[in-house]
NUGUDREN-390363 format. One record per atom (N, C-alpha, C): residue in three letters; z, x, y. Coordinates in pm, whole numbers, plus 50000, padded with zeros to 5 digits. Layout:
N
alaZXY...
//
This chain:
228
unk074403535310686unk075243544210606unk075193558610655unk074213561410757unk074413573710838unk073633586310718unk072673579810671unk072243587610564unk070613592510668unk069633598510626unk068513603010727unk067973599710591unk066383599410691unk065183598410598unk064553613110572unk065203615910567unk065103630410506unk065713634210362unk067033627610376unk067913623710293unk067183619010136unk066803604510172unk066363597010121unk065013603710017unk064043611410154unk062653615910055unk063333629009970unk064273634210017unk064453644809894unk064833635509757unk065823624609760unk066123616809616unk064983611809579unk063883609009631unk062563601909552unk061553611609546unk062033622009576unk060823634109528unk061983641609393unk062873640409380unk063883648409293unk064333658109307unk064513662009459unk064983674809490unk066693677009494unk067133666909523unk068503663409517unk068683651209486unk070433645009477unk070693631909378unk071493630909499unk071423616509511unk072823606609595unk074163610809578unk074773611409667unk076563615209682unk076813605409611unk077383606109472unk078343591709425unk079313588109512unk080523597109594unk080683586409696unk080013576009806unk078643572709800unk078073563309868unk078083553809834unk078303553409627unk078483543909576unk079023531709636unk080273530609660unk081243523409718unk081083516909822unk080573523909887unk079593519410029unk078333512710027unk077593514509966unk076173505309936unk076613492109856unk077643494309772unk077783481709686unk078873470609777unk079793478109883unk080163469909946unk079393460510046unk077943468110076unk077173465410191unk076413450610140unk076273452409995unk075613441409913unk077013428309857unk077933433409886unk078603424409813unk078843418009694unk078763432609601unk079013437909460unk079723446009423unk079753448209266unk081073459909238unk080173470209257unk080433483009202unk079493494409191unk078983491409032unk079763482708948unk079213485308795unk077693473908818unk077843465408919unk076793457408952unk075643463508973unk076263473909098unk074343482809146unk074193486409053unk074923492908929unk074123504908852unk073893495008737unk073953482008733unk073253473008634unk074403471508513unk075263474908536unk076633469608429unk077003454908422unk076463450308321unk076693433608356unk078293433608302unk079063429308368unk080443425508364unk081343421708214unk080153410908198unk080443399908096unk079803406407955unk078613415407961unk078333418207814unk079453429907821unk079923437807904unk080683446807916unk081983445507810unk082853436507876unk083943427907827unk083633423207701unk082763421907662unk082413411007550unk082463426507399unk081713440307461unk081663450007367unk082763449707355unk083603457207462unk084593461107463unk085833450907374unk085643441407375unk086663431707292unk085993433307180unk084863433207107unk084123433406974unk084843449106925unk085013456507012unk085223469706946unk086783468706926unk087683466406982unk088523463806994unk089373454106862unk088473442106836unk089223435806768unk088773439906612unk087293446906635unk086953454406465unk088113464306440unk088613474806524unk089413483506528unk090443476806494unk091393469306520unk092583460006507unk092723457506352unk091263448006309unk091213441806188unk091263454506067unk090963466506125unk090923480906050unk092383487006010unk092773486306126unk094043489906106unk095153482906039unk095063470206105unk095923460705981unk095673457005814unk094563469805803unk094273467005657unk094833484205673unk095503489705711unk095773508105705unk094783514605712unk093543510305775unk092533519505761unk092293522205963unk092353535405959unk092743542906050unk091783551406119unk090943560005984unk090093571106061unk089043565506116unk088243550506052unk087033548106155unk087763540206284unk088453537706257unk089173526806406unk089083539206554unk089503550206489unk089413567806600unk088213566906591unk087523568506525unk086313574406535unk085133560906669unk085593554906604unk084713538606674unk084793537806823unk086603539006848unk087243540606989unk087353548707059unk086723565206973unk086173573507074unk085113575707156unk084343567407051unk082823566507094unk082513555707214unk083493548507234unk083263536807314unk084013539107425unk085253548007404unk085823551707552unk084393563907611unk083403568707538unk082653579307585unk081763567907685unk081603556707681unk080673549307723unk081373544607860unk082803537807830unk083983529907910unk084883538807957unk085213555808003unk086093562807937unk087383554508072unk087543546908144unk088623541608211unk088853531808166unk088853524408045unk089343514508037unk090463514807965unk091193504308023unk092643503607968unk093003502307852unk092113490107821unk092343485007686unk092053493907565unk090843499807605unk090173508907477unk091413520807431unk091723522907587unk092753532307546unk093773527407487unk094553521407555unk095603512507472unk095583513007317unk094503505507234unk093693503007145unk094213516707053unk093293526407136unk092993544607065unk094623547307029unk095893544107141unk096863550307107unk097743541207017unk097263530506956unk097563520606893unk096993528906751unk095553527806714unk095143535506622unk095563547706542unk095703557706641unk096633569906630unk098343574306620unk098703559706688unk100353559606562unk100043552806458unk099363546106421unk099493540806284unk098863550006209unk098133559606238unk097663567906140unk098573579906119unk099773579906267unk100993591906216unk101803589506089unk101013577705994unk102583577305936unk102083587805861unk101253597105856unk100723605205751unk101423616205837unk102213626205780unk102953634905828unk102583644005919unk101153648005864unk099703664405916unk099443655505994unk098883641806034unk098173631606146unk099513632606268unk100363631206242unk101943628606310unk101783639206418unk101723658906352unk101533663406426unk100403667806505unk099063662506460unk098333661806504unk097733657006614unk098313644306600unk098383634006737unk098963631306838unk100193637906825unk101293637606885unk101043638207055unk100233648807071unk099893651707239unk099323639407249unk097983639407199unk097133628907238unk097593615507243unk098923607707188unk099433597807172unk100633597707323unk100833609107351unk101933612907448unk100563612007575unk100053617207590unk099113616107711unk098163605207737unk097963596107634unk097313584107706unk098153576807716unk100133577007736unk101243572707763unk100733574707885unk100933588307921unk100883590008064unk100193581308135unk098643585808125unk097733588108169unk097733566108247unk098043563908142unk097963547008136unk099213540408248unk100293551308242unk101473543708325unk100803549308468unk100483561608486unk099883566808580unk098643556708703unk097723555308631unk096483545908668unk096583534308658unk097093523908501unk096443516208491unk097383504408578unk096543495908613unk097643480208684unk097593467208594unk096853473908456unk096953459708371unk098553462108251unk098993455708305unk100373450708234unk100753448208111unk099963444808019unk099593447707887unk099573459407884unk098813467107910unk098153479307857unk099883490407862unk100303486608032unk101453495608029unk102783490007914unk103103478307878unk104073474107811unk103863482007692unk102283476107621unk102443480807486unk102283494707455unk101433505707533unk101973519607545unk103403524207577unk103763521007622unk105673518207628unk105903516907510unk105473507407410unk106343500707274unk105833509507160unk104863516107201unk104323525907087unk105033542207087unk104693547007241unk105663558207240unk107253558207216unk107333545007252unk109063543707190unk109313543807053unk108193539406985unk108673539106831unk107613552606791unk106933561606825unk106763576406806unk107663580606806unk107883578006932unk109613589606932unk110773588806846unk110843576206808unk111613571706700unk111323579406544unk109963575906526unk109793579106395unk109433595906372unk109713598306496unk109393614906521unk110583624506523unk112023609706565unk113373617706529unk113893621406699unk112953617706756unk113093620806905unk113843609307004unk115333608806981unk115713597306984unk115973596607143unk116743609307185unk116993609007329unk115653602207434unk114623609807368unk113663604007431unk112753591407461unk113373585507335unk113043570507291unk114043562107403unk115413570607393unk116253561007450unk115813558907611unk115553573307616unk115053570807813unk114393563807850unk113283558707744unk112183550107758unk112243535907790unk113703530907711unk113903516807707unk114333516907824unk114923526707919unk115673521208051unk113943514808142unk112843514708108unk111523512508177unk111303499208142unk111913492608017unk111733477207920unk111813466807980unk111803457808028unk112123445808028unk113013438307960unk113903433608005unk114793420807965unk114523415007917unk114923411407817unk114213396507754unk114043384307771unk115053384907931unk114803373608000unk113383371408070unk113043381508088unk111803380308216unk110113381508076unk110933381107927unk109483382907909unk108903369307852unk107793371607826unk106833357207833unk107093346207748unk107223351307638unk107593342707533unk108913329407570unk109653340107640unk110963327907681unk110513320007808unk109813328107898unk109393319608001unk108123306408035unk107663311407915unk106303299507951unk106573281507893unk107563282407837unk108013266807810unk107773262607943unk108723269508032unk108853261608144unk107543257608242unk106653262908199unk104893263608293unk103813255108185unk104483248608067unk103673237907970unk104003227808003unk103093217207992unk103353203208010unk103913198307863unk104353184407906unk105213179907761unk104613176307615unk102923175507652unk101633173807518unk101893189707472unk101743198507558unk102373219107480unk103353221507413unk103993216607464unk105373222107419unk105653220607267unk105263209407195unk106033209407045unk105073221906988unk104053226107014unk103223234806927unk103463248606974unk104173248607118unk104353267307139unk106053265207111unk106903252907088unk107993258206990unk108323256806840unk107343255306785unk106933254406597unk106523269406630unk105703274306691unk105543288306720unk106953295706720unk107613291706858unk108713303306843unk109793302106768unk110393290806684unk110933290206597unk110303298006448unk108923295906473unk108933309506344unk108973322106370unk108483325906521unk108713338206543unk110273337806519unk110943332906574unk112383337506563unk113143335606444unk112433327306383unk112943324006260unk112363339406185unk111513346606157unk110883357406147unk112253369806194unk112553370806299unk113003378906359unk114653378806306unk115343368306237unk116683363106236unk116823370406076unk115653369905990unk115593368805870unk115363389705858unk114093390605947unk114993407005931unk115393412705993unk116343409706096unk117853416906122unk118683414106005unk119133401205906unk119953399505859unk119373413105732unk118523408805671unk117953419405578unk117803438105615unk117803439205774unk117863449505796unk119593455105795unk120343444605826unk121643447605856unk122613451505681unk121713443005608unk122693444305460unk122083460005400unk120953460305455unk120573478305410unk120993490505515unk121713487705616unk122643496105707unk124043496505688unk124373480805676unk125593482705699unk126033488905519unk127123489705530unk128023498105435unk128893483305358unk127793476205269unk128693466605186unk128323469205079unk129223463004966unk129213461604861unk128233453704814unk127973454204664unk127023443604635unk126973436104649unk128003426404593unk128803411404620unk128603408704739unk128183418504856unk128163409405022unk127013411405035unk126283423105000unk124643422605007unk124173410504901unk124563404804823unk123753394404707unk124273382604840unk125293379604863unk125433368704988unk124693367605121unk124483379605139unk123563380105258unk122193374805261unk121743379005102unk119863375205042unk119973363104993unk121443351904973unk121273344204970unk121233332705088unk122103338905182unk122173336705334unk120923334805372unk119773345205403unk118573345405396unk117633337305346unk117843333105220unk117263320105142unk117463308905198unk118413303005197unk118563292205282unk118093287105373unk118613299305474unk118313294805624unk116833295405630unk115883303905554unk114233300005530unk114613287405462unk114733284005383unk114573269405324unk115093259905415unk116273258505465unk116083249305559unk115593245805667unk115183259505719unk114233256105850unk112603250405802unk112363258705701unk111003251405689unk110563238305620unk112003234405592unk111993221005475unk112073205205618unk112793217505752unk113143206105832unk111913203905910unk111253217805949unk109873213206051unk108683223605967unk107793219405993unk106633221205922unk105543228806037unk105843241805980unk105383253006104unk104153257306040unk103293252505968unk101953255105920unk101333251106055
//
């Protein structure tokens, strides 16, 4: 590594510390990561990081917000490159904008681990759903132009997963990931129609047809297949 033993006795007497760029170089020499030399086991790594992650999740889907920040700051201080955590943090911090003072509070910090994530990260998750969050900030922020620029970055709905993985299941998969997407979509059919009778401009008489429209088509889909 072109390092001297001179080098060397100053780091074991404590007179000076190793170039962290050598890192890279010693751990390639061993045929490890660098989180290996410095004793980062991989797997308990992953394993926090999902424990923190999915406590935070289960927090938020109950509206509880401030320890989910508080939890995911402390753990990006440990992880501070990871995707997910971040992801996670800017997940945390729009759901806590719906509080007006949090809204502007967060606002940078929700806008810059946008960046920061399309910038660096190569996990694909991480960039989609930072995408789907700053798009609906911007939305609920009134910032529409900017929302709109965003979707030109989206995906088709052809290319995304949900429609494509039938075709990569064998024929024992398939009835259970489409009882799945028939309720997702069955989900999705039920509020557009409900979103559409509180936009559009009808009368009562077509909004009471619409919620009965709605009734139905839940009753008959779930009377025909049994999506429990």
């Amino acid at each position: 590594m072109g390092i001297s033993p001179q080098a060397v006795s100053r780091w074991e007497t404590g007179v000076t510390s190793p170039d962290i760029s050598a890192l890279p170089v010693l751990a390639g020499l061993f045929g490890i990561t660098v989180d290996e030399l410095l004793g980062v086991n991989d797997k308990e790594k992953l394993k926090e990081i999902s424990s923190v992650i999915a406590a935070a999740e289960a927090k938020i889907d109950k509206n509880i917000t401030e320890e989910p920040i508080i939890k995911l700051r402390e753990a990006l201080k440990k992880y501070p490159n990871n995707d997910r955590l971040l992801t996670c943090l800017m997940y945390a911090l729009y759901a806590a904008s719906e509080d007006d003072e949090l809204c502007r509070e967060f606002d940078s910090e929700i806008v810059s681990i946008y960046a920061r994530i399309q910038k660096y990260s190569t996990d694909n998750y991480c960039r989609n759903e930072s995408l789907r969050l700053l798009f609906r900030h911007y939305c609920d922020t009134n910032r529409f132009a900017e929302a709109k620029q965003l979707t030109e970055s989206m995906a088709g709905i052809e290319t995304c997963y949900e429609v494509n993985i039938y075709w990569a299941l064998d024929n024992k998969e398939r009835p259970a990931y489409l009882k799945k997407r028939i309720s997702d979509d069955l989900r999705d059919l039920l509020w557009s129609v409900w979103a559409y009778s509180v936009h559009a401009e009808l009368d009562e008489n077509e909004k009471q047809k619409l919620d009965t429209l709605r009734a139905d088509i839940e009753e008959k889909v779930k009377n025909s297949i049994d999506l429990n």
